[in-house]
C-alpha positions in Angstrom: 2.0 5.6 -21.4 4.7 7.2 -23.4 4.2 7.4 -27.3 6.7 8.5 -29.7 5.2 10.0 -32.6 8.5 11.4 -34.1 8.7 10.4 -37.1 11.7 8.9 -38.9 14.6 8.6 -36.2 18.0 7.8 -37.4 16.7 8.0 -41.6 15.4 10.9 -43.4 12.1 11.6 -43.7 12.3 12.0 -47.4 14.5 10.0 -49.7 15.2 11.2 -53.2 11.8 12.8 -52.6 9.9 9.8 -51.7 8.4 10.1 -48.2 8.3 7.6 -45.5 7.6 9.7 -42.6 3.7 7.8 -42.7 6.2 4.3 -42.7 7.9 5.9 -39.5 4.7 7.4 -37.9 2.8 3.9 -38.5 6.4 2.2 -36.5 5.8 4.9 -33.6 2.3 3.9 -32.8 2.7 0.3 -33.3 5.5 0.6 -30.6 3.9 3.1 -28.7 1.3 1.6 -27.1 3.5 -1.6 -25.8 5.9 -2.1 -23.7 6.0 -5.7 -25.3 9.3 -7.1 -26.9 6.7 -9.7 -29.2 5.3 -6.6 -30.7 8.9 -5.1 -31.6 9.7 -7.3 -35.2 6.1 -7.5 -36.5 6.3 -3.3 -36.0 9.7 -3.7 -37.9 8.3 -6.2 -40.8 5.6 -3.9 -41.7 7.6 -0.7 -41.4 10.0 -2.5 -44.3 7.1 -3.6 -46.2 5.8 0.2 -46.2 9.1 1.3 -47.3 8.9 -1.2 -50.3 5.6 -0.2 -50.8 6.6 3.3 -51.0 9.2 2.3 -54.1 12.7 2.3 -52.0 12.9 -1.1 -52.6 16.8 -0.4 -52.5 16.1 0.8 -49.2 14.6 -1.3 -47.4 17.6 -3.7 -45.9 19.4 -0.7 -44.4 16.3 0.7 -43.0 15.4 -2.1 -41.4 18.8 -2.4 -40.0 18.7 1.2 -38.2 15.0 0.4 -36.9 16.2 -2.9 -35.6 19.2 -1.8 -33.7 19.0 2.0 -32.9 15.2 0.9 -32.5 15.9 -1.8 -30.1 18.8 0.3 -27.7 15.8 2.9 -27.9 13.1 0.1 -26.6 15.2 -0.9 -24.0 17.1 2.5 -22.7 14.8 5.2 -24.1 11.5 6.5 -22.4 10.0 3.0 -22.7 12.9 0.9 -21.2 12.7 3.4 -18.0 9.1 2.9 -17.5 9.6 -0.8 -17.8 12.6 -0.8 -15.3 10.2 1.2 -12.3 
């Protein structure tokens, strides 16, 4: 099974010196271990509700908006979406 334990992809790690990479990291390993479309917004819920809990309340909407869409053309067309097309 591929995982991708990358960190933030498409943000910065650290925002006005608040980190999120543990936000990002928890979002990798709910999605790593599925191949599963129903576990896609429940990993995208909580990864906003870490970066609220983190104090970029500001943040959260656009985050949310790059792990939704960059997140989903990676869940379909990215290491994951190949192994689901074999």
């Amino acid at each position: 099974m591929t995982t991708l334990d990358d960190g933030c992809t498409g943000i910065p790690d650290v925002i006005f010196g608040t980190s999120i990479r543990h936000c990002c990291d928890a979002h990798d390993q709910a999605l790593g271990s599925t191949m599963d479309w129903s576990a896609f917004d429940p990993a995208n819920v909580a990864f906003a509700h870490c970066v609220w809990d983190a104090g970029l309340w500001w943040f959260v909407l656009p985050a949310l908006f790059v792990v939704s869409t960059a997140g989903a053309l990676l869940f379909m067309f990215g290491p994951k979406g190949r192994q689901r097309s074999r």
